[in-house]
C-alpha positions in Angstrom: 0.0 0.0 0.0 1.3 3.5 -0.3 0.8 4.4 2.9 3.1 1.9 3.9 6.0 2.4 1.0 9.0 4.0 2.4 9.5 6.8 -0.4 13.3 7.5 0.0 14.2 3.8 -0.4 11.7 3.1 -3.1 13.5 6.0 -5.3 17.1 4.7 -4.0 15.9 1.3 -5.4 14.9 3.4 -9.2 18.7 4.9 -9.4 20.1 1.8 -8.4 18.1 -0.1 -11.2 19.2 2.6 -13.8 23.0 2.7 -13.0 23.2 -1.6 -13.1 21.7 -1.7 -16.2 24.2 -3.0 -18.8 25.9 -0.4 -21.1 24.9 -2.0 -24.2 20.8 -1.6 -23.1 21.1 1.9 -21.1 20.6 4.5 -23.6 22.9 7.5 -24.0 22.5 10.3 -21.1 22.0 12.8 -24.0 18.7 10.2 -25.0 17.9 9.8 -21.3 17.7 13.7 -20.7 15.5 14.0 -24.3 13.3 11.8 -23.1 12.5 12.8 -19.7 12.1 16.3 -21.2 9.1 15.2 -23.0 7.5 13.5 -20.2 7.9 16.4 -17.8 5.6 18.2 -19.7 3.5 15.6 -20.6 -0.1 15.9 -19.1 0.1 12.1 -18.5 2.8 11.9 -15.6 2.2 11.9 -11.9 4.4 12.1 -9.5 7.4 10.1 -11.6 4.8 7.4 -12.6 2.9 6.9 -16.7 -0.6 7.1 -16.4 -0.6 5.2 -19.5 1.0 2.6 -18.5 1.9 3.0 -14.7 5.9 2.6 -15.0 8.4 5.1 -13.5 9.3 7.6 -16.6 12.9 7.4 -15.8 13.3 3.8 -15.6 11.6 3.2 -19.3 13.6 6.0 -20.5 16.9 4.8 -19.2 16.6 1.2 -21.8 17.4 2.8 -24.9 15.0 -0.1 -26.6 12.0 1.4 -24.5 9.3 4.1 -26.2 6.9 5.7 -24.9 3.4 3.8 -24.3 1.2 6.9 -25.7 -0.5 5.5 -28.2 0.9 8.1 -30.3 4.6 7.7 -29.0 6.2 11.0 -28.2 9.7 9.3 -27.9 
């Protein structure tokens, strides 16, 4: 449940994800950034989390093989 979700670890535990992922399926930091410029001011995010499809934004955008799950992809 949320209310029970320790906030500061859960985000710890997003980072850590991001930096173990292998080189050859992280996308480029330049990418990363691109992308996470679109969601930020895309009416679907909430608090870090897709509406559309309830993932963190910055851990789809940090697998460069990832795109956006808009139906009409923005990235």
């Amino acid at each position: 449940l949320l209310s029970e979700i320790d906030l500061a670890r859960e985000f710890r535990h997003i980072y850590e994800y991001i930096e173990a992922l292998p080189e050859d399926l992280k996308a480029p930091r330049e990418l990363y950034e691109e992308r996470l410029a679109v969601c930020k001011n895309c009416g679907e995010l909430l608090s870090g989390m897709c509406k559309k499809c309830g993932c963190y934004v910055e851990m789809r955008a940090a697998v460069k093989t990832h795109y956006c799950p808009a139906v009409h992809k923005k990235w």
